[in-house]
C-alpha positions as CSV (number, residue, x, y, z in Angstrom):
1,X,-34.3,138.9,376.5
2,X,-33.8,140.2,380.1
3,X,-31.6,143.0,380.6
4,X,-27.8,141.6,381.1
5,X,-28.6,139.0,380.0
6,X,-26.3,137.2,377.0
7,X,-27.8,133.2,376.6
8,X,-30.6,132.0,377.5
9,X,-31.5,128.3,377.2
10,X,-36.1,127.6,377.5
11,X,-37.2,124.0,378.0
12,X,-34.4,122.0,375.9
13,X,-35.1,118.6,375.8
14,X,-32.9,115.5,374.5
15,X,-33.2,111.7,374.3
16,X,-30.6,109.3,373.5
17,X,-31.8,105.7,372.7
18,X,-33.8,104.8,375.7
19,X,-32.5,107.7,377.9
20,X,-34.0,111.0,378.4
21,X,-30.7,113.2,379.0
22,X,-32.2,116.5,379.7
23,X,-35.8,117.0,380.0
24,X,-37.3,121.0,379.8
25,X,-34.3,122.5,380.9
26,X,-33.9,126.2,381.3
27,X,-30.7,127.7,382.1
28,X,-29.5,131.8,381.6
29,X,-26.4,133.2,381.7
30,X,-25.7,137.0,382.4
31,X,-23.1,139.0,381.1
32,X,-20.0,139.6,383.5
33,X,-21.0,136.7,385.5
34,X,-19.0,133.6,386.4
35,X,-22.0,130.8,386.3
36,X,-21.6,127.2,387.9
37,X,-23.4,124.3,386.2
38,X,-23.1,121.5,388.8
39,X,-24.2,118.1,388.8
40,X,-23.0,114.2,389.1
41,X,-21.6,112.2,387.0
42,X,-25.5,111.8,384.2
43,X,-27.3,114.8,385.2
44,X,-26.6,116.5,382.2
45,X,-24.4,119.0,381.9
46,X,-22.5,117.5,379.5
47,X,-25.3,117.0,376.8
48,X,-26.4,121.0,377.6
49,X,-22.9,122.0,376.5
50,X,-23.1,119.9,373.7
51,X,-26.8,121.4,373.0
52,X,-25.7,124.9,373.3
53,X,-22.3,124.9,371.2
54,X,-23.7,122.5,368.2
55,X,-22.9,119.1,368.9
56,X,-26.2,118.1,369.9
57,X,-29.0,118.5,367.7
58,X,-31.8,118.8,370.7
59,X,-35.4,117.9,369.7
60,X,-37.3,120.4,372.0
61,X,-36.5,123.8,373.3
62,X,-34.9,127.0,371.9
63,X,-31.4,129.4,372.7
64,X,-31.7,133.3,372.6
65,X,-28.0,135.0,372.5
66,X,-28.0,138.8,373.2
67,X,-28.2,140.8,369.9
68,X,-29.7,138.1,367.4
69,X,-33.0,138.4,366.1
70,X,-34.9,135.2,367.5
71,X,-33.8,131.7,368.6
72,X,-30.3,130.4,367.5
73,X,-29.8,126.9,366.1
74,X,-26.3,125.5,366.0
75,X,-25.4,122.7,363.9
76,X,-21.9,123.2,364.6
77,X,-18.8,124.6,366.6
78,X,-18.5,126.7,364.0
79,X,-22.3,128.2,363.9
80,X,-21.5,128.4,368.4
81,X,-18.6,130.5,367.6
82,X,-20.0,132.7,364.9
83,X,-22.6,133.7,367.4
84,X,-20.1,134.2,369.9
85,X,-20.0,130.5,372.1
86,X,-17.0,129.2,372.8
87,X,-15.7,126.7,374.7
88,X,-12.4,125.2,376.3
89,X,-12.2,121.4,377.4
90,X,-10.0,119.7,380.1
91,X,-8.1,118.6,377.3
92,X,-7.1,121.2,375.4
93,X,-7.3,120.5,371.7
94,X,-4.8,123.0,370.2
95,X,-1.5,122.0,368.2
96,X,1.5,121.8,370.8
97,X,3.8,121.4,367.7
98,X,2.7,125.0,366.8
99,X,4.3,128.3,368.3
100,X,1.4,130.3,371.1
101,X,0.7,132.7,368.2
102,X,0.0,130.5,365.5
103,X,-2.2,128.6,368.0
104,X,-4.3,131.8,368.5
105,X,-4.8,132.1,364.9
106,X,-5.4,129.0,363.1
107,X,-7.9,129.5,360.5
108,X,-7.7,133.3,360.8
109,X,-3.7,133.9,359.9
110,X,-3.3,137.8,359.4
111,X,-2.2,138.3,355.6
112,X,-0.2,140.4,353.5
113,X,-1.6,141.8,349.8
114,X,-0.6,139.0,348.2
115,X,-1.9,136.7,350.2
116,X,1.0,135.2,352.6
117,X,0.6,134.7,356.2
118,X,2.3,137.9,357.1
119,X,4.4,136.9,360.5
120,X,4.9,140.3,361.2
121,X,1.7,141.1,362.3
122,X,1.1,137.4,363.7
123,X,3.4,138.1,366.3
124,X,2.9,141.8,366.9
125,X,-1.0,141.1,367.6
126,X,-0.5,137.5,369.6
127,X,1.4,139.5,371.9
128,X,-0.9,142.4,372.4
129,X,-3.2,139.6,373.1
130,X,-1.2,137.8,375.8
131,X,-0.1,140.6,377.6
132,X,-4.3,142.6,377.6
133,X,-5.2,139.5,379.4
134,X,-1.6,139.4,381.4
135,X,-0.2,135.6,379.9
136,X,3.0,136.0,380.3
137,X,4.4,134.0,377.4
138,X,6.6,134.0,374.1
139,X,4.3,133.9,371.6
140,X,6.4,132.5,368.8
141,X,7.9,129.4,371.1
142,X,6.0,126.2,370.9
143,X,2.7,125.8,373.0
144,X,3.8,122.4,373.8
145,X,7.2,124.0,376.0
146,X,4.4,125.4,378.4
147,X,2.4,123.8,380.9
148,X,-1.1,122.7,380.7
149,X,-2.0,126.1,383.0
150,X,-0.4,127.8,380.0
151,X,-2.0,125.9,377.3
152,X,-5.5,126.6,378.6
153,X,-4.8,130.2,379.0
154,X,-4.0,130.0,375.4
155,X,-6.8,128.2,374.7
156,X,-9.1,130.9,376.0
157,X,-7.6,133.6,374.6
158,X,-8.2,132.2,371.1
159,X,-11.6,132.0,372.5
160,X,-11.8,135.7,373.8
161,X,-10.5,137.3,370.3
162,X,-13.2,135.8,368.2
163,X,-15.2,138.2,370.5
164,X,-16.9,135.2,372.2
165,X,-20.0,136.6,373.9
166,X,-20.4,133.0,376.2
167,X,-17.3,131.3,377.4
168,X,-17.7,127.4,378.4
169,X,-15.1,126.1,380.7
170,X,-15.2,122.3,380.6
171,X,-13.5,120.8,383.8
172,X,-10.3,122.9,383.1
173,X,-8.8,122.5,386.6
174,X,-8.4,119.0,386.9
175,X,-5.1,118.3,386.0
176,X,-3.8,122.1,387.0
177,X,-2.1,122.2,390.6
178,X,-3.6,125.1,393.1
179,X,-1.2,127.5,392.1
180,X,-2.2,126.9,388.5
181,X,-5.7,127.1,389.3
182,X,-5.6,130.7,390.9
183,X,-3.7,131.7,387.5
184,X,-6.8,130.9,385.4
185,X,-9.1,132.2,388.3
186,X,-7.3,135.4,387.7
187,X,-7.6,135.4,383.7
188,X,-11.4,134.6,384.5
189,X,-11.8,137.8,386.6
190,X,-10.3,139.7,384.3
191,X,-12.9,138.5,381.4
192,X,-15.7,138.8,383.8
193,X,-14.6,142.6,384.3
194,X,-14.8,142.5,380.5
195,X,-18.6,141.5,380.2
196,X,-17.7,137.9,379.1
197,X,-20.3,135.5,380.7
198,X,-18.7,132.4,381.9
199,X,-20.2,128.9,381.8
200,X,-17.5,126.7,384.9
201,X,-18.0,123.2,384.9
202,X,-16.3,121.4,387.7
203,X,-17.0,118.9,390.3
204,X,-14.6,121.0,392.8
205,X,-17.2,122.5,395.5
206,X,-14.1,125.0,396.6
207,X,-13.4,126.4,393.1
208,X,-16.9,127.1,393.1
209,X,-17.3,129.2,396.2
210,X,-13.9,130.3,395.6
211,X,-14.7,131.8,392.1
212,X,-18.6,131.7,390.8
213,X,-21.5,134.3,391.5
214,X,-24.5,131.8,390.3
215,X,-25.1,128.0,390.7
216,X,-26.9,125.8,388.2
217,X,-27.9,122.5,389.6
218,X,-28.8,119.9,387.2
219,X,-30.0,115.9,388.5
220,X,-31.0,112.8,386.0
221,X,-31.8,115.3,383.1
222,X,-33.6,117.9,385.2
223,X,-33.2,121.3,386.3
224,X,-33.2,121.7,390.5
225,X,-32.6,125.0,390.6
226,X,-31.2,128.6,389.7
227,X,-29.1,130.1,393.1
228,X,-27.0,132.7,394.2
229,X,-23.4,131.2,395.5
230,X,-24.4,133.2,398.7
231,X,-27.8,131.4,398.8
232,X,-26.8,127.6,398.5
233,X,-24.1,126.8,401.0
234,X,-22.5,123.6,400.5
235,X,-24.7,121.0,402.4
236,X,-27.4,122.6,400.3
237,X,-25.5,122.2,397.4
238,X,-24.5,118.6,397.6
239,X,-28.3,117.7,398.9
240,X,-29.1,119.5,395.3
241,X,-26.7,117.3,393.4
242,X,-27.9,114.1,395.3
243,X,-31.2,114.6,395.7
244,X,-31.5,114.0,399.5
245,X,-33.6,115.8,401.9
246,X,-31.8,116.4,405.1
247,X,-34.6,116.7,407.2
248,X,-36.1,113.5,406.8
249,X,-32.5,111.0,406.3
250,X,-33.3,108.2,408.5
251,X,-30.1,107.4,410.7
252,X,-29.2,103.8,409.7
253,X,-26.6,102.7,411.3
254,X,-24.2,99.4,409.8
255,X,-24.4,95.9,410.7
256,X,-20.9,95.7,410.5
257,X,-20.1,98.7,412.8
258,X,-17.2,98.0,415.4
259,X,-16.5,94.6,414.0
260,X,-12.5,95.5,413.6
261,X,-9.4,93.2,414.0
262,X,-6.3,94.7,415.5
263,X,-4.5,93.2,413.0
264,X,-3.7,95.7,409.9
265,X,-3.3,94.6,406.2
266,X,-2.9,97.9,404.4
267,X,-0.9,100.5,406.0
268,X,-0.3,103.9,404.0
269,X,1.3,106.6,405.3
270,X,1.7,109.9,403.0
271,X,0.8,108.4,400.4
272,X,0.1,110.7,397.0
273,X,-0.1,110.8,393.0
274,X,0.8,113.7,391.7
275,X,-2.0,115.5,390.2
276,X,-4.6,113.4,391.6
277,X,-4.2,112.7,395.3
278,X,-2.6,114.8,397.9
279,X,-0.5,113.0,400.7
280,X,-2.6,111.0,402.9
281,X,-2.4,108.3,406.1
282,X,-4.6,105.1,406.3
283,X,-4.9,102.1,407.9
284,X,-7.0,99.0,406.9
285,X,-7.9,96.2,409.5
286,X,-8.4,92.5,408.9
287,X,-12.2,91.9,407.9
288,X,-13.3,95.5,408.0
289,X,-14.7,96.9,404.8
290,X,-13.8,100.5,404.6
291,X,-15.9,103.0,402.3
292,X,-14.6,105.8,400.2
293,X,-17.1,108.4,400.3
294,X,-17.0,112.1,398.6
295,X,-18.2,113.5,394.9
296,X,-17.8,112.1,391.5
297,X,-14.2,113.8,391.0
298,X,-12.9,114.4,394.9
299,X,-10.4,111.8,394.6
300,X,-11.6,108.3,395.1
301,X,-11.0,106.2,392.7
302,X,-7.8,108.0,392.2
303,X,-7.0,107.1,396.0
304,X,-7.3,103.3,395.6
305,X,-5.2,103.0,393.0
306,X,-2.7,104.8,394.0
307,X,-3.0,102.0,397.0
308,X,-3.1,99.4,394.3
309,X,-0.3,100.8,391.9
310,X,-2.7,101.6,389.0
311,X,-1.2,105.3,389.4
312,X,2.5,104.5,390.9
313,X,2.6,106.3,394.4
314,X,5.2,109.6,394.3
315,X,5.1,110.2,397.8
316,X,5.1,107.6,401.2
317,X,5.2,104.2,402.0
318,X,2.7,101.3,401.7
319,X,3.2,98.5,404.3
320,X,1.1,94.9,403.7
321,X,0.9,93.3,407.0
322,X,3.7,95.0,408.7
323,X,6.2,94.9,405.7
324,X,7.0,97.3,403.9
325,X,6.5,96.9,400.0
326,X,7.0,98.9,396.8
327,X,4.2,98.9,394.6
328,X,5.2,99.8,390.9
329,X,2.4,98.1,388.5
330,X,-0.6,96.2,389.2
331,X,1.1,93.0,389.0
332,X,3.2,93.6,392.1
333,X,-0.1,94.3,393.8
334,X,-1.7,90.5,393.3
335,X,1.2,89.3,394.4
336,X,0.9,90.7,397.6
337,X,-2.6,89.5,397.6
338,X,-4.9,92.5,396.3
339,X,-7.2,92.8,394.0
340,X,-8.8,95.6,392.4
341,X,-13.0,95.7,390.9
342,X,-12.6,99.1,388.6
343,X,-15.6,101.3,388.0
344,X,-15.8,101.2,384.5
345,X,-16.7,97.3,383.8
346,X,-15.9,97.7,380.0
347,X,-13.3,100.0,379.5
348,X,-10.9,98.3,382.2
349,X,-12.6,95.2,383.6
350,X,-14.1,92.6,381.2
351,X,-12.7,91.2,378.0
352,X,-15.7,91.4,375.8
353,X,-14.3,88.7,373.1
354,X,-13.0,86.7,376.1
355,X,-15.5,83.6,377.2
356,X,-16.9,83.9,381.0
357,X,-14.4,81.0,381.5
358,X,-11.3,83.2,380.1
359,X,-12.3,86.4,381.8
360,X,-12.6,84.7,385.4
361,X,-9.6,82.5,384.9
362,X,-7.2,85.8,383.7
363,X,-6.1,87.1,387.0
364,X,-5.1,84.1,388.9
365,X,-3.0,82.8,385.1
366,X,-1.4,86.4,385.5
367,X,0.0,85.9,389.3
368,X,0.7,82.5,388.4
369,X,3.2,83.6,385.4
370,X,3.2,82.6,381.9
371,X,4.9,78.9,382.9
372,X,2.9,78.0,385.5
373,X,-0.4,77.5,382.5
374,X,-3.6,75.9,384.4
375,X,-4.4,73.0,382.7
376,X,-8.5,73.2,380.8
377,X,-9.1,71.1,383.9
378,X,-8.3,73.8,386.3
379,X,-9.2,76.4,384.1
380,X,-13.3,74.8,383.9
381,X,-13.5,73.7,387.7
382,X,-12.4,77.5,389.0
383,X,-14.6,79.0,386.4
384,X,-17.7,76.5,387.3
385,X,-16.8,77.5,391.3
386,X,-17.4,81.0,390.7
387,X,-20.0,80.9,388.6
388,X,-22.1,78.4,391.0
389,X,-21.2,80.6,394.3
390,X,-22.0,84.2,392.2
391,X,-25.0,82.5,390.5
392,X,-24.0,84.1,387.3
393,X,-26.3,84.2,385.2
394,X,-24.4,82.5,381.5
395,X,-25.8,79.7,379.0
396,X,-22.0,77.8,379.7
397,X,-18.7,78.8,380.8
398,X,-17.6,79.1,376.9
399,X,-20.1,81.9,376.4
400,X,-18.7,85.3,375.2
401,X,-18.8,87.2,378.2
402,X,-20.0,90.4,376.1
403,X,-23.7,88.5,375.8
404,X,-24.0,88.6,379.3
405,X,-26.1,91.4,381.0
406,X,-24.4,94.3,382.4
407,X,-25.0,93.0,386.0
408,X,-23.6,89.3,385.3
409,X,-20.5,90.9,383.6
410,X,-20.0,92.7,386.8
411,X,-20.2,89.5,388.8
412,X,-17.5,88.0,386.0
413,X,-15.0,90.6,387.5
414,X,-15.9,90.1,391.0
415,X,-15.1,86.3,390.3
416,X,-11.8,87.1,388.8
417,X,-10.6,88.8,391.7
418,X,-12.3,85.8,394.2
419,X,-10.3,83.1,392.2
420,X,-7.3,84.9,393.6
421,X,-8.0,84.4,396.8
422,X,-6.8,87.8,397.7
423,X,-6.4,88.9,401.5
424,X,-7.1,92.9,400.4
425,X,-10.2,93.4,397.9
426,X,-10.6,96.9,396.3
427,X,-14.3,97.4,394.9
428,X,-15.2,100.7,393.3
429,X,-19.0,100.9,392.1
430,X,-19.4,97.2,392.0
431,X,-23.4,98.1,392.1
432,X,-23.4,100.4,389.2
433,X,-25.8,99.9,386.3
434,X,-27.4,97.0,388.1
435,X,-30.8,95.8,388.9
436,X,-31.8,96.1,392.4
437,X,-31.8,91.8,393.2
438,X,-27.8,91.7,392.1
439,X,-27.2,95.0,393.9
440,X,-28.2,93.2,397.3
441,X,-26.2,90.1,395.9
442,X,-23.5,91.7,395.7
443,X,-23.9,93.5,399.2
444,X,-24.8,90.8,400.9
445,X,-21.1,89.2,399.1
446,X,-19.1,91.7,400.9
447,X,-19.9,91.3,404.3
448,X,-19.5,87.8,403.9
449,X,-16.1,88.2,402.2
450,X,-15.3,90.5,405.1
451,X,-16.7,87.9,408.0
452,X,-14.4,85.5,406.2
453,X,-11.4,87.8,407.3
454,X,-10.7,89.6,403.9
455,X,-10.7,92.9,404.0
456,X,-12.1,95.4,401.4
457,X,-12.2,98.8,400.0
458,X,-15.7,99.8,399.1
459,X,-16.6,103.2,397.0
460,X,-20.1,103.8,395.5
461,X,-21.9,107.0,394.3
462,X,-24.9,105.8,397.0
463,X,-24.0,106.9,400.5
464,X,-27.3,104.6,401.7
465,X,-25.1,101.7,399.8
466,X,-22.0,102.6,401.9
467,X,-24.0,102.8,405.2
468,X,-25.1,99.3,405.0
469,X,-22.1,98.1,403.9
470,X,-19.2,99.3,405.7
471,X,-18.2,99.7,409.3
472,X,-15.8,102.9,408.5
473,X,-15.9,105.5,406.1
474,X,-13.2,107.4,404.7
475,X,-14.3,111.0,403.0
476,X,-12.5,112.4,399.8
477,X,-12.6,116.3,399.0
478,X,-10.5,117.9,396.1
479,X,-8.3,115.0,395.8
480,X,-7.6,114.9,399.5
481,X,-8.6,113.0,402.3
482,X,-10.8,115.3,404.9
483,X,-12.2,112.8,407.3
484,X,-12.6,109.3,408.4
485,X,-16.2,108.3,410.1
486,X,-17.0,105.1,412.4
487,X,-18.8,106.5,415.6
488,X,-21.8,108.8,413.7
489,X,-22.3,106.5,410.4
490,X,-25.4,108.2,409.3
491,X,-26.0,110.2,405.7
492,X,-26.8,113.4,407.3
493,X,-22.8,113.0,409.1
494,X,-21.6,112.0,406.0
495,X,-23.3,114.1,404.1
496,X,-22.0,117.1,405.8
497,X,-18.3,115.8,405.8
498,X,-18.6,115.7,402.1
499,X,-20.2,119.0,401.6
500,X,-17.0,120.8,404.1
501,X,-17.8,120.4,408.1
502,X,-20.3,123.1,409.0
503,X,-24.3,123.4,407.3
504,X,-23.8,126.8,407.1
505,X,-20.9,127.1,406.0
């Protein structure tokens, strides 16, 4: 191995049924060195972790760790942490009914010569722990009476006394406010000054600058590149993660550009979630459909529903065509005609043992109430509408809606929320996992929908989508809103909005 060096991963390759998750990736890690591994949402990282620490039985490659004698194979957590890996997850998976010290030594309890957990010395060397790496805690109260900052400080320092040579951070900022966050950044200073090399996964670009020495960039499987924070400023590092080439984005500009009613339907004004999405201001015009632009993680999906009450708003008001409403569940959001396409079609749209029929019919039954039943007749005709106008692709409307294809099912939802007739439509990644024909179909849908006079949210992962979709553009970054575009709707202006402002910068 290279001098300073502590891991290094050569040409690791996995497949999962029909999907190659990494292919010949190489990645090192140095010792005192605070390493980025960066990447959207299916470029990999996760399966690397999983391939370095034992989860992931990968079928190419091989891992070197400084001071073992040839390539390293774990088949475990265990095996990882025996050659010094360890790793922390965004949830941390300690016991909170367990005092700090008994947290830091579960498995390894300090015992007398007899045997017993001797509770003397459990304390005396938690505490030596906690205070070498300045966590200012009691270590024989119960983790779960500290915050989640707390927790995950914890959570590392179990890591750092079984002499871990690698530390993995797995998204541990995410639910962890800013002065939270430069707490850990301190605790991972101070193990960088001890010659702990630090894997930090996150999809915030300002921790990274803020914290990192070396950038990883990984894309569909692959490895992009190996840089120096210093060498890949944040347009860079964003083109990296998307793949696009700045110097050749064609500047396409939307059909739909300056088509705006001075009538407004939505109107928020600092609106937040706690945890998720800092105060913001927006205004949504009749028949406009509005993008929601920014990386997987800056806050987007999190912003819409917070408009639509899936996260209950802490902070502002929300007015719906001048009047001011409150917002406390879903349900108070179809009444006030909105509707809301999620991004994960199976975990929160369709109801797989649910017919087309029932699925399509389920929104419109809900704002009617549970006395106001559609009768089999209505119940057939709606779901025969939608699935004529959609061209949905089902043998009848009585077919399970799970046997559909991944594209129909995502038309099922759309038709849901159409049989509602709402007058504010909130789609996020309607396209996703599509083919190309029902992408356009769907595309083609909204700006229809919005020609009609209904206005929409839009938010895909594809800015080209966006572009030719929406007239305005609103851009996410860390959970806050940083921008709104209409004048310069181009992906080299968006683009650099995302990244921070400034190319250079």
């Amino acid at each position: 191995m290279e001098e300073n060096v502590v891991l290094t991963a050569r040409g690791i390759s996995m497949t999962f049924p029909g999907v190659k998750a990494l292919e010949d990736v190489d990645f090192t890690l140095r010792k005192g060195e605070i390493h980025a591994l960066m990447g959207e949402n299916g470029a990999g990282k996760s399966t690397l972790i999983k391939c370095l620490t034992g989860i992931n039985d990968f079928e190419a490659g091989e891992i070197h760790i400084d001071g073992i004698e040839g390539p390293v194979r774990n088949h475990s957590t265990k095996d990882a942490q025996e050659v010094g890996i360890s790793t922390v997850y965004q949830e941390v998976n300690l016991c909170p009914n367990l005092s700090v010290a008994e947290n830091l030594f579960i498995g390894r309890e300090p015992l007398t010569k007899i045997g017993t957990v001797d509770r003397r010395q459990y304390y005396k060397r938690a505490a030596m722990l906690m205070d070498d790496l300045g966590i200012a805690v009691d270590v024989s109260q119960n983790l779960e009476n500290y915050s989640l900052a707390v927790q995950q400080m914890v959570a590392i320092a179990r890591a750092v006394d079984m002499e871990c040579k690698v530390l993995i951070l797995d998204e541990p900022t995410s639910s962890l406010d800013d002065e939270e966050v430069e707490k850990l950044f301190g605790l991972m200073r101070m193990l960088k000054d001890k010659g702990v090399g630090i894997i930090f996964v996150t999809h915030f670009l300002e921790q990274v600058y803020a914290v990192c020495d070396r950038i990883t960039v990984l894309r569909n499987g692959k490895l992009v590149g190996e840089y120096k924070v210093e060498d890949l400023p944040r347009l860079k590092l964003v083109a990296a993660m998307m793949g696009k080439d700045f110097d050749d984005l064609a500047k396409i500009k939307s059909d739909t550009a300056g088509k705006r009613s001075d009538e407004v339907i939505i109107s928020a004004q600092g609106l937040s979630h706690t945890g998720t999405v800092k105060p913001f201001d927006l205004d949504i015009h009749k028949g406009e459909v509005v993008g929601v632009g920014g990386l997987l993680g800056s806050g987007r999906s999190e912003l819409v529903r917070t408009i639509y009450g899936a996260d209950k708003a802490n902070t502002g008001t929300l007015k719906v065509k001048g009047q001011e409403v409150k917002i406390n569940q879903p349900i108070d959001a179809m009444n006030k005609g909105m509707g809301l396409l999620p991004d994960d079609r199976k975990a929160e749209g369709i109801i797989e043992d649910m017919s087309v029929k029932d699925n399509i019919i389920l929104a419109l039954q809900a704002k009617n109430g549970m006395f106001k039943l559609l009768s089999p007749q209505q119940q057939n005709e709606i779901a025969d509408k939608y699935i004529d106008i959609l061209s949905i692709k089902t043998p009848s409307r009585d077919t399970l809606v799970k046997q559909l294809s991944g594209g129909n099912q995502q038309k099922v939802i759309l038709a849901r929320w159409l049989a509602t007739d709402p007058d504010f439509l909130i789609l996020d990644e309607p396209t996703r996992g599509i083919d190309v024909g029902t992408k356009t179909e769907i595309q083609k849908l909204v700006l229809q929908l919005a020609e009609e006079g209904k206005s929409i949210m839009f938010i895909s992962s594809e800015i080209s989508e966006m572009i030719r979709t929406c007239s305005r553009m609103v851009i996410m970054r860390d959970g806050a809103k940083v921008g709104e575009i209409d004048d310069d709707l181009t992906e080299d202006h968006v683009m650099k909005v995302i990244a921070g402002g400034k190319e250079n910068e």
